[in-house]
Backbone as ProteinMPNN parsed JSONL, in Angstrom:
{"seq_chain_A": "XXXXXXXXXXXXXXXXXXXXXXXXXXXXXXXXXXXXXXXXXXXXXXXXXXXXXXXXXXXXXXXXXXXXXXXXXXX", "coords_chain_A": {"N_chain_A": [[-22.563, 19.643, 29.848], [-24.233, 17.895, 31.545], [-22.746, 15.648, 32.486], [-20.794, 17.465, 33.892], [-22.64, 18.932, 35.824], [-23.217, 16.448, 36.964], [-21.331, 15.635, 39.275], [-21.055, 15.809, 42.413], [-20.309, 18.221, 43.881], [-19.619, 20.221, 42.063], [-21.943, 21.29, 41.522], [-23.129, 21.844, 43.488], [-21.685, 24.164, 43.665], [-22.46, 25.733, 42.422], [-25.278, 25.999, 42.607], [-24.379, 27.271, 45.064], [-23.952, 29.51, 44.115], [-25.997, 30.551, 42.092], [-27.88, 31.246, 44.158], [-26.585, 33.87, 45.378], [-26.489, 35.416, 43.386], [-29.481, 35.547, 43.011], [-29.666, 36.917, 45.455], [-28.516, 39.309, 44.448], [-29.425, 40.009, 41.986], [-31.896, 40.892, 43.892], [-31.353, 42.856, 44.791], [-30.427, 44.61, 43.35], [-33.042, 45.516, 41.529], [-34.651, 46.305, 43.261], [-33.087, 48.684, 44.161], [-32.593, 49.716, 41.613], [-35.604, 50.799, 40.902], [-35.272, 52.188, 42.813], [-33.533, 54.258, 42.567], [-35.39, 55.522, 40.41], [-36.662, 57.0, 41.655], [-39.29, 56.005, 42.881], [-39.545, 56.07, 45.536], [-40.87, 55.327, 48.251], [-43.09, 55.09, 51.267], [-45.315, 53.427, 51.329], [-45.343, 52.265, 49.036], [-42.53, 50.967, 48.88], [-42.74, 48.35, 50.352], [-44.167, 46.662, 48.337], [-42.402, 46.973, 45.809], [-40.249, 45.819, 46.818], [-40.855, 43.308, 47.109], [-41.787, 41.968, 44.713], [-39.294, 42.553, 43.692], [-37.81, 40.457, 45.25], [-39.992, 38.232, 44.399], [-39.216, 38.619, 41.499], [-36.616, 37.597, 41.298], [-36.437, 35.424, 42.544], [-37.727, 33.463, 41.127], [-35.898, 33.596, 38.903], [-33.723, 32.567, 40.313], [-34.493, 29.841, 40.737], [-35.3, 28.901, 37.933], [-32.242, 28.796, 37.02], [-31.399, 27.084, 38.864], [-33.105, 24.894, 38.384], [-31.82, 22.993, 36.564], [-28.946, 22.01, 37.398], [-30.346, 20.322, 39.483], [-32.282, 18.84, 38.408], [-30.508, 17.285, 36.822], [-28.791, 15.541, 38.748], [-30.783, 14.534, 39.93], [-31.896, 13.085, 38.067], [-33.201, 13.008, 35.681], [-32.303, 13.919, 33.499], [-30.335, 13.006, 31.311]], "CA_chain_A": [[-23.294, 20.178, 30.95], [-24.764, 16.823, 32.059], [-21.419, 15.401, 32.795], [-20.146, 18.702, 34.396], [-23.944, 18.544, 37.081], [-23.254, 15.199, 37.803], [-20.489, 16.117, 40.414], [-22.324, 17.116, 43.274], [-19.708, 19.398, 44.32], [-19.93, 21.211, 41.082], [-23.834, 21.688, 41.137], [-23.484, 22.737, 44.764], [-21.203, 25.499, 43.856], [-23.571, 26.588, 41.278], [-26.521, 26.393, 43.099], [-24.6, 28.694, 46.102], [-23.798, 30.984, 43.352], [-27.01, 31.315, 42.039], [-27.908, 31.999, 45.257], [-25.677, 34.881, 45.577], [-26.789, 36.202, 42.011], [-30.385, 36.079, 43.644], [-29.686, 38.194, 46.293], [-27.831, 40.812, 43.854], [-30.876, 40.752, 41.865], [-33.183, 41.392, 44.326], [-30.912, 43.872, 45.592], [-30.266, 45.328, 42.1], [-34.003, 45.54, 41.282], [-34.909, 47.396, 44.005], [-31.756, 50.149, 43.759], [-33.013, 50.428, 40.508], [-36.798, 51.217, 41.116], [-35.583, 53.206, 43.985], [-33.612, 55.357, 41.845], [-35.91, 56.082, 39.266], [-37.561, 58.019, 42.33], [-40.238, 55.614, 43.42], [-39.224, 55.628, 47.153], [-42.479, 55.987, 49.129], [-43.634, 54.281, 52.536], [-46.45, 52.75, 50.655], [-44.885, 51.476, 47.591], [-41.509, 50.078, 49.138], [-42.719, 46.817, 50.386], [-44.575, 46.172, 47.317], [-41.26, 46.913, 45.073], [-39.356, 45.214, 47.655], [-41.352, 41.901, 46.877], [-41.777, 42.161, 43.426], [-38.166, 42.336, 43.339], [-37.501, 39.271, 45.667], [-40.036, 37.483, 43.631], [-38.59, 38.03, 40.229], [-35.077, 36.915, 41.813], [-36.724, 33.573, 43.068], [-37.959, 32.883, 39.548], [-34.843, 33.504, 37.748], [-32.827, 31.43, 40.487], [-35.266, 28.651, 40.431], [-35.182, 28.337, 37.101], [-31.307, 28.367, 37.197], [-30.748, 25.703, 40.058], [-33.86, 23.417, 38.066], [-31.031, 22.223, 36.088], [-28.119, 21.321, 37.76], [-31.041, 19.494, 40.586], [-32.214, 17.516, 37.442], [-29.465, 16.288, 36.405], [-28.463, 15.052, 39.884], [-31.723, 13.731, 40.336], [-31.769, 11.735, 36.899], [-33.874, 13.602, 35.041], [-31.25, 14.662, 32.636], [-29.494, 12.598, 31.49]], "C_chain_A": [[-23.709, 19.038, 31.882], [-23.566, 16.175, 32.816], [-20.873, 16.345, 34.312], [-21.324, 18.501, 36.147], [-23.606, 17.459, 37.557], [-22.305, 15.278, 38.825], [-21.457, 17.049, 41.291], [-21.668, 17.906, 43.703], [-19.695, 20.724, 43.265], [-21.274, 21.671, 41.005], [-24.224, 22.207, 42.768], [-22.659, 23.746, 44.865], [-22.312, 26.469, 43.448], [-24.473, 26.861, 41.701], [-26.275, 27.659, 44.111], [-24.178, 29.651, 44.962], [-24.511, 31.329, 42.792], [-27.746, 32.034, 42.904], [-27.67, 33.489, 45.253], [-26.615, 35.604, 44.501], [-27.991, 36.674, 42.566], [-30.325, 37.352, 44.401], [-29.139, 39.325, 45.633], [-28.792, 40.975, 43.315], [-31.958, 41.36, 42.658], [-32.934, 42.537, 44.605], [-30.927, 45.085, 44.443], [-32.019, 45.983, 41.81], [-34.561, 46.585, 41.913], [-34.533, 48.96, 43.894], [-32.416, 50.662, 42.616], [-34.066, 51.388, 40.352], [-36.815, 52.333, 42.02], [-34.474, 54.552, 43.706], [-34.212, 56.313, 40.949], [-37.238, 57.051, 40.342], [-38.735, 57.333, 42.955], [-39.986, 54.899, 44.563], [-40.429, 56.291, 47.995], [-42.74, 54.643, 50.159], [-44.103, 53.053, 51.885], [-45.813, 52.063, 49.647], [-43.49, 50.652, 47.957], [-41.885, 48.892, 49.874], [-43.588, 46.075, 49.039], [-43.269, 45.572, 46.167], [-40.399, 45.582, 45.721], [-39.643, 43.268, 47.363], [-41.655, 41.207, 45.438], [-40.479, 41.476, 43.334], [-37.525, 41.006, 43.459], [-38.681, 38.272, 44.822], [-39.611, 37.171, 41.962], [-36.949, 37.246, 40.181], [-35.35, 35.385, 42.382], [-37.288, 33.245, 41.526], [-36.85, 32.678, 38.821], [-33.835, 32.113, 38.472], [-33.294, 29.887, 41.104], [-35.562, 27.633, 38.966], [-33.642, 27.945, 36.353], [-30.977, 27.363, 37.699], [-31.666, 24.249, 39.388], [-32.425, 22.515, 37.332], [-29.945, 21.097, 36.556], [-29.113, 20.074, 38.948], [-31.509, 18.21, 39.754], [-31.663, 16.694, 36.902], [-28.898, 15.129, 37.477], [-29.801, 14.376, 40.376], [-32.263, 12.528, 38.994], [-32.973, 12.06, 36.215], [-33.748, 13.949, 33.705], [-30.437, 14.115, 32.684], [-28.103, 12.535, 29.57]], "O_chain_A": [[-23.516, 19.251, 33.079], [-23.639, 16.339, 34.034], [-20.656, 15.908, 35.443], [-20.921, 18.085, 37.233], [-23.676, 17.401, 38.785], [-22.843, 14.572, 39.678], [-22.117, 18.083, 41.195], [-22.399, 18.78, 44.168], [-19.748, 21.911, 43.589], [-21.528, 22.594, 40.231], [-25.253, 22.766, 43.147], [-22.65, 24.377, 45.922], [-22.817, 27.49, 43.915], [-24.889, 27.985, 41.419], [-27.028, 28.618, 44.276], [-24.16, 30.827, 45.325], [-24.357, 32.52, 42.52], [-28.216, 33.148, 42.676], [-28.621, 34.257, 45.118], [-27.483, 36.374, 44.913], [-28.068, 37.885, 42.77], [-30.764, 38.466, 44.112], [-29.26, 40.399, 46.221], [-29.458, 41.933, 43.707], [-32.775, 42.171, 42.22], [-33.823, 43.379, 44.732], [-31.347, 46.227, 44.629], [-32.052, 47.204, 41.966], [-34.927, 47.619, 41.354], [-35.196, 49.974, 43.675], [-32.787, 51.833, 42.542], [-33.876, 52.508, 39.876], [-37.707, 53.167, 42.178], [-34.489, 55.588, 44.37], [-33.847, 57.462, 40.701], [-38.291, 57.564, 39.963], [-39.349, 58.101, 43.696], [-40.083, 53.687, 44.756], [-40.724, 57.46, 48.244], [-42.601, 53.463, 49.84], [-43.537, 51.96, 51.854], [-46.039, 50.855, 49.731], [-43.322, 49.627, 47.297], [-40.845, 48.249, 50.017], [-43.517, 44.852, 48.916], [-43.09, 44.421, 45.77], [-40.03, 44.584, 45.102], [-38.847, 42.331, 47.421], [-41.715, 39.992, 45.246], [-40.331, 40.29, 43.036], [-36.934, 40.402, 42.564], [-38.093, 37.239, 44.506], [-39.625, 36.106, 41.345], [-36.387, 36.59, 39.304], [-34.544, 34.473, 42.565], [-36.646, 32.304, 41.059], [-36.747, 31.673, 38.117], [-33.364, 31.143, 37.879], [-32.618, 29.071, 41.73], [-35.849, 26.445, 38.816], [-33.569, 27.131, 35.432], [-30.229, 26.604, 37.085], [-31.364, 23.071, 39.581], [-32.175, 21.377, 37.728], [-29.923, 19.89, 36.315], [-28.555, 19.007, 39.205], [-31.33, 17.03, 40.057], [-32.053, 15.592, 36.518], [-28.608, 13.993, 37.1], [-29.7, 13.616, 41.339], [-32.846, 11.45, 39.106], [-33.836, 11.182, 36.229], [-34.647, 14.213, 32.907], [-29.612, 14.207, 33.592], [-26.979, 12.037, 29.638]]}, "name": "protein", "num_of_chains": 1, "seq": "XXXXXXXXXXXXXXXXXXXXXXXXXXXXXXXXXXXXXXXXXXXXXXXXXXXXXXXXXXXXXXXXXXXXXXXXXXX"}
């Protein structure tokens, strides 16, 4: 893994593809909540943020890696 991060072209794919993953989660998250029927004025920007913050957690704690390694953290 360490090896693999140290290419910054490899740890900047990864990072835009966590990216990406983000935005499907947030997108996913939502869809989900907003199938199970809880589509209301009032409650969709709450969900809506919820969602985008559990999708910045997951791909924050994805991208810490490959950034540590490239920053010499991890070695």
């Amino acid at each position: 893994m360490v090896s693999s991060f140290s290419v910054w072209y490899v740890s900047a794919w990864y990072i835009f593809s966590m990216i990406l993953l983000g935005l499907h989660i947030r997108h996913g998250a939502w869809s989900f909540v907003q199938s199970l029927g809880f589509n209301h004025p009032r409650h969709t920007p709450v969900i809506k943020t919820l969602a985008a913050a559990m999708a910045l957690l997951i791909v924050l704690g994805f991208i810490s890696i490959p950034i540590s390694v490239l920053a010499g953290l991890v070695k």
